[in-house]
NULUMGU-229834 format. One record per residue (C-alpha): residue number from 1; residue in one letter; chain; x, y, z. Coordinates in pm, whole numbers, plus 50000, padded with zeros to 5 digits. Layout:
! residues N
NUM;A;A;X;Y;Z
...
//
This chain:
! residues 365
1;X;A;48032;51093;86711
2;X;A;47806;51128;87000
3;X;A;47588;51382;86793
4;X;A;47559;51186;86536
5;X;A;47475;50885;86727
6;X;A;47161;51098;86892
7;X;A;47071;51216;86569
8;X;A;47031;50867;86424
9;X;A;46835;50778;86734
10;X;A;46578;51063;86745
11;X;A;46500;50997;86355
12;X;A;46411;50661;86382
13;X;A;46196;50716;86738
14;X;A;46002;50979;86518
15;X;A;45969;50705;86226
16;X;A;45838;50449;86443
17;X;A;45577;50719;86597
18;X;A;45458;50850;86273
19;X;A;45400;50433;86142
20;X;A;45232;50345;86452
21;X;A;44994;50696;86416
22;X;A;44904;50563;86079
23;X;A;44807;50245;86159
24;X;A;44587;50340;86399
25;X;A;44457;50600;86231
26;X;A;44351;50297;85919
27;X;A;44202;50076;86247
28;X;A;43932;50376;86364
29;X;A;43835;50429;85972
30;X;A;43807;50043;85929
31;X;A;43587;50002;86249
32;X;A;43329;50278;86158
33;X;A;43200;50136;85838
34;X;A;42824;49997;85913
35;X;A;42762;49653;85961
36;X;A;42418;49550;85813
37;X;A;42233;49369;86139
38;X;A;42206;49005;86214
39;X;A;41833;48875;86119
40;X;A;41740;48539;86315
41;X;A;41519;48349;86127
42;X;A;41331;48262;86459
43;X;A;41279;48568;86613
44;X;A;40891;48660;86525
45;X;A;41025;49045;86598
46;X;A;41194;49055;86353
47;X;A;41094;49072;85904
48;X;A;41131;48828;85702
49;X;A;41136;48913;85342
50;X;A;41077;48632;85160
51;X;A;40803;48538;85461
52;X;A;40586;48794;85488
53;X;A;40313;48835;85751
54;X;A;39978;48657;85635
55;X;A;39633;48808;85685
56;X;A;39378;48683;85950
57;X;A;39136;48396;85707
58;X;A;38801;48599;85686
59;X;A;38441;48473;85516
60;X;A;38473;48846;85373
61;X;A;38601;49158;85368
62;X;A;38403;49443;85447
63;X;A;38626;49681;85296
64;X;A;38595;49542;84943
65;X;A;38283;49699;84728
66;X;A;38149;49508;84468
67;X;A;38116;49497;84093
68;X;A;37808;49355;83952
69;X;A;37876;49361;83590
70;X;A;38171;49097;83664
71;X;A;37941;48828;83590
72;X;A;37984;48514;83423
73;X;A;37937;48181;83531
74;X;A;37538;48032;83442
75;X;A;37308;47817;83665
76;X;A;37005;47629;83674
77;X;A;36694;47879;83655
78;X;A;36521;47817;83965
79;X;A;36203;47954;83866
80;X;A;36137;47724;83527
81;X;A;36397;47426;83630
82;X;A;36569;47498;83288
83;X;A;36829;47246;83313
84;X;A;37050;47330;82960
85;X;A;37250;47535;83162
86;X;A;37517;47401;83380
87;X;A;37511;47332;83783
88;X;A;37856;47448;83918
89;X;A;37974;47322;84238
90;X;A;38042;47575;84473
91;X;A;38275;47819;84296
92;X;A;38594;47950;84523
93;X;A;38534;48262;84678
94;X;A;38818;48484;84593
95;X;A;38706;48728;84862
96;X;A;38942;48538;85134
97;X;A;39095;48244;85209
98;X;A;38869;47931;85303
99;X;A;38929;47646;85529
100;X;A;39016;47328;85469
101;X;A;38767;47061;85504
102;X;A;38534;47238;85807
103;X;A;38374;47038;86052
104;X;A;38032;46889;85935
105;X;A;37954;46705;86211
106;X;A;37760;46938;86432
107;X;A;37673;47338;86402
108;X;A;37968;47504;86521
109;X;A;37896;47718;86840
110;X;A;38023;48090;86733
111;X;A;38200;48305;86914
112;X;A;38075;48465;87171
113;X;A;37908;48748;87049
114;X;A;38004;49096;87146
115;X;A;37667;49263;87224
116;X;A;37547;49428;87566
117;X;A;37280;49531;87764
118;X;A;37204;49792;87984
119;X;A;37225;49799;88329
120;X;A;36878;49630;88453
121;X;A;36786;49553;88101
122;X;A;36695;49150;88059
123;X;A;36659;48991;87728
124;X;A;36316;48857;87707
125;X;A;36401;48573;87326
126;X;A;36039;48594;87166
127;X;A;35959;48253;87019
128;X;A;35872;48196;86663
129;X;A;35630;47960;86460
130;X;A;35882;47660;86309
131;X;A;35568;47638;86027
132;X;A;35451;47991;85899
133;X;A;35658;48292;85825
134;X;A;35694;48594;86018
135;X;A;35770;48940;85895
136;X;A;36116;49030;85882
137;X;A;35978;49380;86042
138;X;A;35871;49204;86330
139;X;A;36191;49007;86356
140;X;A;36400;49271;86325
141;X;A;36246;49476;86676
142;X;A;36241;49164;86837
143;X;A;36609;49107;86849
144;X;A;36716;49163;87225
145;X;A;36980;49325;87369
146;X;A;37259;49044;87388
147;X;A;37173;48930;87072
148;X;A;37309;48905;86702
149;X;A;37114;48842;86398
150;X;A;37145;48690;86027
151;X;A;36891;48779;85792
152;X;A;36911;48564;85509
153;X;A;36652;48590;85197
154;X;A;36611;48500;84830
155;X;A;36665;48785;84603
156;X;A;36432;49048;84530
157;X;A;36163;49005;84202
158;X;A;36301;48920;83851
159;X;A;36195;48888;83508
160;X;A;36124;48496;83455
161;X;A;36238;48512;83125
162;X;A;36591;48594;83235
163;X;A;36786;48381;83470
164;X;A;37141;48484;83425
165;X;A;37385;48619;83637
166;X;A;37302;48948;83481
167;X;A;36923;48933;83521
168;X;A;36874;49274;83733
169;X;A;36527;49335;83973
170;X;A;36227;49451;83824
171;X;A;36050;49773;83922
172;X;A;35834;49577;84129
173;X;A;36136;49376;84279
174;X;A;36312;49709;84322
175;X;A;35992;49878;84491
176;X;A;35949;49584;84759
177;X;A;36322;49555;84848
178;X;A;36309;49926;84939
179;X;A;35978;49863;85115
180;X;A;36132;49545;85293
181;X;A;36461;49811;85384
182;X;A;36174;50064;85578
183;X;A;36116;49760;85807
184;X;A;36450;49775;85915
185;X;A;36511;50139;86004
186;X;A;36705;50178;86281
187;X;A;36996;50319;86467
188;X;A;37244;50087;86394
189;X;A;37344;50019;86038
190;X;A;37370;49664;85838
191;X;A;37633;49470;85681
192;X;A;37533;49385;85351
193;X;A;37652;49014;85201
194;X;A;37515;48922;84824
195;X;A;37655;48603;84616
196;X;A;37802;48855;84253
197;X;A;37435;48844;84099
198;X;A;37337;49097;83965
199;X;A;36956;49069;84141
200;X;A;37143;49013;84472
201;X;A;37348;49298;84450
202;X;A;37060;49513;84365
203;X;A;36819;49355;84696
204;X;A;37116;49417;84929
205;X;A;37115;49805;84761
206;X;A;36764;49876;84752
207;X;A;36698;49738;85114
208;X;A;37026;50007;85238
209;X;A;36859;50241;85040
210;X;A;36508;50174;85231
211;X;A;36606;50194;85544
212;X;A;36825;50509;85485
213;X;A;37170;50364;85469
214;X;A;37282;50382;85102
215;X;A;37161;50609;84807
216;X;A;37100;50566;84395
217;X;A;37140;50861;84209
218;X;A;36912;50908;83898
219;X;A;37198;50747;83685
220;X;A;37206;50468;83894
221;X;A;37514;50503;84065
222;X;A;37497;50352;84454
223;X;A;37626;50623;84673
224;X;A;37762;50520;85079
225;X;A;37688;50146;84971
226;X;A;37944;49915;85111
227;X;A;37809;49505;85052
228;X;A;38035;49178;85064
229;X;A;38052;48916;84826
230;X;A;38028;48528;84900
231;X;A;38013;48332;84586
232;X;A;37954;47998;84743
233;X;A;37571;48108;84904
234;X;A;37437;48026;84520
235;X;A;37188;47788;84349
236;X;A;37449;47479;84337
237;X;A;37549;47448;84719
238;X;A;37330;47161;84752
239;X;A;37355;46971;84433
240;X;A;37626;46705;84445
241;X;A;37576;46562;84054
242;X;A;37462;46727;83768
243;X;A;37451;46461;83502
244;X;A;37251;46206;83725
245;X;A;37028;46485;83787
246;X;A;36979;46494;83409
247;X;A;36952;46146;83380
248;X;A;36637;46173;83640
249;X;A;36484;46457;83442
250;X;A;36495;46279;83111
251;X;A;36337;46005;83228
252;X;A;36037;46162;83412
253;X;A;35875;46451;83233
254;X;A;35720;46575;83578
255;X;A;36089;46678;83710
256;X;A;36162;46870;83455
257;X;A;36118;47142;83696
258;X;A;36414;47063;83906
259;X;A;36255;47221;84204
260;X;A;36010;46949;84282
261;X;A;36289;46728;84292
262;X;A;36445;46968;84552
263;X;A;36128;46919;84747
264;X;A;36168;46574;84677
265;X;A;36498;46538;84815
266;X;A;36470;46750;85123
267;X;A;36165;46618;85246
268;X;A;36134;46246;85178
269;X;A;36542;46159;85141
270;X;A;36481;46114;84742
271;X;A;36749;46133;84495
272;X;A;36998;46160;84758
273;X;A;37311;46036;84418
274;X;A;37222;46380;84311
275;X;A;37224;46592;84615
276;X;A;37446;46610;84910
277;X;A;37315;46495;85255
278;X;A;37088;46774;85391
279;X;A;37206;46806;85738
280;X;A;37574;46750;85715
281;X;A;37585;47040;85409
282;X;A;37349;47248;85590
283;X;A;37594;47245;85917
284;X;A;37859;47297;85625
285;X;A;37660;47603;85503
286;X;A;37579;47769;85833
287;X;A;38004;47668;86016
288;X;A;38166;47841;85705
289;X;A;37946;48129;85565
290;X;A;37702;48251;85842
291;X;A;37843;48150;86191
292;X;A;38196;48138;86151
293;X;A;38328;48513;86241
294;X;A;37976;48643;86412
295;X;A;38220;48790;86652
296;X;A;38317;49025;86376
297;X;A;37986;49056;86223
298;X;A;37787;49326;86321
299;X;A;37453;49330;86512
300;X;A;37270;49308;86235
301;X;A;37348;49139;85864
302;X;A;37159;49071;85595
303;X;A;37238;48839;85314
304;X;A;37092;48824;84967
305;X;A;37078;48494;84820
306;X;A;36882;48232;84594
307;X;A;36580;48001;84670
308;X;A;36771;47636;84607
309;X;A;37048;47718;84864
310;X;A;36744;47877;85103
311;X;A;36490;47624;85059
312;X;A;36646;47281;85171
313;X;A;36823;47532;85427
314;X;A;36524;47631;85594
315;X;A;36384;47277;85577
316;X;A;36617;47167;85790
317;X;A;36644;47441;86055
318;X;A;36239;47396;86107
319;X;A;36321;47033;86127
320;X;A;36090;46976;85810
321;X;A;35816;47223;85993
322;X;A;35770;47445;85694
323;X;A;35582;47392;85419
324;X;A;35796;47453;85090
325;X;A;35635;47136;84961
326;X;A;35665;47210;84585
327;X;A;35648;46752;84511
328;X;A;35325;46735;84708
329;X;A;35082;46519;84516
330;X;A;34767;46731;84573
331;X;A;34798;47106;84694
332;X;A;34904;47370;84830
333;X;A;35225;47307;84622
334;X;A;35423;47543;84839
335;X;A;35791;47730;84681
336;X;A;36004;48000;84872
337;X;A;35927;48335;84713
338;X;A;36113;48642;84669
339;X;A;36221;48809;84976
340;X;A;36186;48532;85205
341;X;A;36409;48316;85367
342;X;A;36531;48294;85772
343;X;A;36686;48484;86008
344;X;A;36963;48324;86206
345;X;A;36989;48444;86563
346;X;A;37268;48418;86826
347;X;A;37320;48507;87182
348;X;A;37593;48617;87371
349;X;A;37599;48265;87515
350;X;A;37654;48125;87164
351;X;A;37269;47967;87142
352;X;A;37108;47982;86790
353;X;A;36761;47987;86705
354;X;A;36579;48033;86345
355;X;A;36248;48222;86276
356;X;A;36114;48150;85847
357;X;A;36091;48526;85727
358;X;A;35901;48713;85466
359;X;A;36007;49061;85330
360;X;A;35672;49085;85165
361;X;A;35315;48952;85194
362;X;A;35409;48620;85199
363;X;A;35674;48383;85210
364;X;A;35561;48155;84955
365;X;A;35438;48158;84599
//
């Protein structure tokens, strides 16, 4: 009986072992299965799918190369004043993101710019004439040690029977951007900006391919040629209403040329329902486009762009000193010609000064 009792005993110890050994044994497997991880919203460590990190806001980005034949939208031909084709306002750039509503009411000090001289080097800022243009050449060695500069200029020469988008240099226009490009030779390379033109495209190329930066194969095909695109630095920046300027031009045969009433405008204050206010888009112009990142830009830049965005422009950084005075009543009946425009300069301290520029002869035709 005793037997039997042990017997009965060790069987269910053994029972009791072999449950509790399986139990345990389904805990460990249980407890080893991966757990995806906790994400707090908060944490800037850590991804956010549906929030992805956004790029810096840049005017442009240097590693984008452009296409010339993606060309579309007409303007006003600023040689003839041919106004049957339309003004657009300034079309979005879709190079970057822009800012929302930018300062106007002053020229926004850049950054400080990243430039340095050598030991016991001092910049010595040559002055230049607010009423005559010097050559870009001359500009360009000037530049000093702790300084940046902008070189901005109306396209190289086109056919004045073509006006479009498409309208490309002539061999003349081609032959003086590359001459304009030898005044520039130097150790340091550009950064190219042009406004999708086709005749801006091609001044930015020809002057790399002057001053040894870029080639053009015999087929045409631009070879180490890197340029930005900002589509805002066009014809229309300054012109606030097209139909009033219509209106104007109908009713005066002598502004059918809409240059003159450019002139007009800039100098004396006229048709100010068809333009926007000279300095506070000019301060617009310069705080969005040209000044805004010259910490990133390079030492030296060089932007192709059109004679009704350059014109009023360099009116007012002369402070109405140069002589673009296309409405005069008797002459010289001055207009900005190809290759010319400013150059923007900028210390390290953030101080900005202009010099008028021409790439050729002259600077006005």
């Amino acid at each position: 009986m005793n037997m039997k009792k042990k017997f009965i005993t060790a069987a269910l110890t053994a029972f009791t072992v072999i449950a509790l050994f399986s139990a345990c044994s389904e805990s460990s497997s249980s407890s080893s299965t991966s757990v995806a991880p906790i994400t707090n919203a908060n944490d800037p460590t850590q991804g956010n799918p549906q929030q992805p990190d956004q790029p810096l806001v840049t005017p442009t980005d240097s590693s984008t190369t452009t296409d010339p034949t993606k060309i579309t939208d007409p303007v006003v031909d600023p040689i003839s004043g041919d106004t049957s084709t339309t003004v657009l306002p300034p079309p979005e750039d879709t190079t970057s993101q822009q800012p929302g509503n930018p300062d106007t009411s002053t020229v926004t000090p850049p950054e400080p710019v990243v430039v340095a001289c050598a030991e016991g080097e001092i910049p010595n800022p040559v002055a230049f004439p607010q009423d005559d243009f010097t050559d870009i050449g001359d500009v360009y060695k000037s530049i000093q040690c702790n300084e940046k500069v902008v070189f901005m200029i109306r396209h190289g020469e086109r056919s004045r029977n073509n006006s479009g988008k498409e309208s490309p240099l002539t061999d003349d226009g081609i032959e003086e951007a590359i001459a304009m490009g030898a005044k520039l030779i130097g150790p340091e390379e550009f950064k190219f900006i042009h406004t999708g033109f086709v005749r801006t495209y091609q001044t930015t190329l020809y002057a790399a391919v002057g001053r040894g930066q870029a080639q053009v194969l015999e087929d045409g095909t631009a070879v180490n040629f890197v340029a930005d695109t900002v589509t805002q630095l066009t014809d229309g920046w300054f012109m606030k209403d097209k139909e009033k300027r219509d209106a104007y031009q109908a009713a005066d045969s002598t502004l059918k040329n809409v240059n003159v009433m450019y002139a007009a405008w800039a100098y004396e204050g006229l048709y100010s329902d068809v333009f926007y206010d000279l300095e506070e888009r000019s301060q617009e112009l310069l705080n969005t486009y040209v000044l805004k990142d010259v910490a990133s830009l390079p030492k030296y830049t060089l932007i192709a762009s059109h004679d009704q965005l350059l014109m009023p422009l360099l009116v007012y950084v002369t402070q109405k000193q140069i002589n673009l005075k296309l409405h005069s009543p008797t002459p010289p009946r001055n207009w900005l010609t190809f290759l010319a425009g400013v150059a923007i300069i900028v210390n390290d301290k953030g101080e900005i000064r202009y010099a008028p520029i021409k790439g050729g002869a002259t600077g006005v035709e």
